[in-house]
C-alpha positions, 0 to 999 in steps of 0.5 A: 500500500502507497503512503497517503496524506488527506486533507480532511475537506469535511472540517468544520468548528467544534459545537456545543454537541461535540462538547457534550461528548467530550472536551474541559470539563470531562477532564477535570472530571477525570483529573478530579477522580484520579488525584486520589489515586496513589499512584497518579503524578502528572506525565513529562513532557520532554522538549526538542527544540528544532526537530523536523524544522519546527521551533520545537516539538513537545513529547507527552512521555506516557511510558512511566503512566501509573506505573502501566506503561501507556497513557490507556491507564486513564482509559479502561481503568477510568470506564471501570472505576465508573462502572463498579460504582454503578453496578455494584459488586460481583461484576466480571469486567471482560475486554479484548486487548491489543496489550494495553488496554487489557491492563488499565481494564485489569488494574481498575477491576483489581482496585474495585475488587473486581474480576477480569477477563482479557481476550488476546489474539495469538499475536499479541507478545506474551509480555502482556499476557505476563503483566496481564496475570500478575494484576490478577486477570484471567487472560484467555487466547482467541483469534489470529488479529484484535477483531478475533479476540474483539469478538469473543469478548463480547461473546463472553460478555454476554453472559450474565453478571459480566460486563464488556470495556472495550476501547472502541464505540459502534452503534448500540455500545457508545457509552463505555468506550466513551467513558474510555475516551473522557479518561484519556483527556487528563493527559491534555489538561496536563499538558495544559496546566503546565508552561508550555504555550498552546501548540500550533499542532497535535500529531496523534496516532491512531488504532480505532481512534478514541486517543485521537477523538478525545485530543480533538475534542480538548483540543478544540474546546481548550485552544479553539480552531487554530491548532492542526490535528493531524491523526497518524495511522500505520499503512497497514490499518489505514480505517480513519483516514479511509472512513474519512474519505467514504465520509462513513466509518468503513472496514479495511482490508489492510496489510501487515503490520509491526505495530500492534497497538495500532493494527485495527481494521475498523474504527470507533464509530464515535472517534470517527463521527468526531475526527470527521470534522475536527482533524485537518489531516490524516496521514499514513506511516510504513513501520520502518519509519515508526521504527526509525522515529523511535531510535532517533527520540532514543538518541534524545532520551525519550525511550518508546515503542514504534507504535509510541513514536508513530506521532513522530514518524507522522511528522518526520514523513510529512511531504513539503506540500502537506507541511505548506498546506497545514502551516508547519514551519520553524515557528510551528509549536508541535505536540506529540504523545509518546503513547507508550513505553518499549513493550520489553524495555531492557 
């Protein structure tokens, strides 16, 4: 597949519905739940004056998240926490997982008491499996890919006194994964209470696109219409960007790919209904460029994953008309999400 840059033509202003589902005030909601937790400390931002011929480029480091590895510990332990409050005790919390989200899930059913089943496909490296069962959760292999052990999740969720968190929205299952999403801003209001000035961009990768909806949606509702948002997919697993351009979400067939985290074939459908007019781009990157975009923030002291340095590989890859086009030059202000550490760091 040949490496694509689209120019979202469906743009449009943040509304008061798009506030509704997400922005401010559901941060500070999240930030006001998290502050009790013991292990809750606001993320670094490392600073890279002059990368890729910006002014400087800021990288959200979530590898030390809670001691989880990934900014996903806001997100599935977040929905869970909410969850266990509702429906009470007894609950089996199911989910299928690319890695980390199956451990945010499993960390908040162990806090709430809670048991836990994660679905993993055979591909999956067996380091999560390992930190999967140290947190207590029952970690179950099913399927070749994520919609493979997606599917048996919510198999399994059927049955009574269990309940599915999954990462991702289609109709008739929003209001979970929304609750996932919300989880997620925390990381931008940090980013906001801290001195950086407002970023002129925000390069975010995506998998079914729940980080990228909910840095649109504080984005917007926190620094306003100026900032590009630019969402960053792996060639192999492009469904954001194709659902952008079939103006619905779609399913694609895709290729291989090394970056795990990443590989989804179909994206949320409430990522998507947001994305569609809040992201000015979407891109594609090949897995060397990933790779190569976590060496060259290694040699800067920013240890992650390829999927954690995709955001990079976004910018680093970027065509001189697609950098024109989205007023990205040396006075630009980029912000990056480090999104997780190495998946075995040494």
């Amino acid at each position: 597949m040949a490496i694509m840059e689209y120019l979202n033509p469906g743009r449009a202003p943040y509304t008061a519905q798009d506030r509704a589902l997400i922005g401010t005030e559901h941060a500070r909601q999240a930030r006001a739940h998290f502050r009790a937790h013991p292990a809750y400390r606001p993320t670094p931002v490392h600073t890279l004056p002059g990368l890729a011929g910006t002014r400087a480029v800021h990288v959200k480091d979530e590898s030390g998240r809670m001691g989880l590895g990934s900014f996903k510990a806001l997100g599935g332990a977040y929905a869970v926490h909410l969850l266990a409050r509702r429906d009470g005790p007894g609950v089996t919390f199911v989910c299928a997982s690319a890695g980390n989200h199956g451990i945010s899930v499993a960390a908040g059913a162990r806090e709430a008491g809670a048991a836990c089943v994660v679905y993993l496909s055979h591909d999956v490296p067996e380091a999560f499996a390992r930190r999967l069962r140290g947190l207590g959760a029952e970690v179950r292999r099913d399927g070749g890919d994520y919609e493979a052990a997606m599917a048996a999740a919510e198999q399994a969720a059927r049955e009574p006194g269990r309940r599915l968190v999954a990462d991702s929205s289609w109709e008739g299952y929003t209001d979970v994964p929304l609750e996932v999403m919300r989880g997620y801003t925390l990381l931008f209001d940090e980013v906001a209470e801290s001195a950086l000035e407002a970023p002129t961009h925000v390069f975010v990768q995506a998998g079914v696109g729940g980080l990228a909806a909910a840095a649109a949606g504080y984005v917007r509702d926190r620094w306003g219409e100026q900032p590009k948002i630019v969402v960053v997919e792996p060639e192999g697993a492009p469904c954001l960007i194709e659902s952008a351009r079939a103006g619905r979400p779609v399913r694609v067939q895709g290729s291989r790919t090394t970056l795990g985290r990443l590989d989804c074939r179909e994206p949320s459908l409430i990522a998507h209904r947001l994305l569609s007019h809040l992201a000015d781009l979407y891109t594609t990157i090949t897995d060397d460029q990933a790779a190569d975009a976590a060496r060259l923030l290694a040699g800067h002291g920013v240890a992650l994953s390829d999927c954690g340095a995709a955001g990079a590989a976004g910018l680093l890859a970027l065509t001189d008309g697609t950098r024109a086009a989205i007023g990205l030059d040396d006075t630009s202000r980029v912000l990056l999400l480090g999104t997780e550490g190495p998946v075995e760091p040494k």
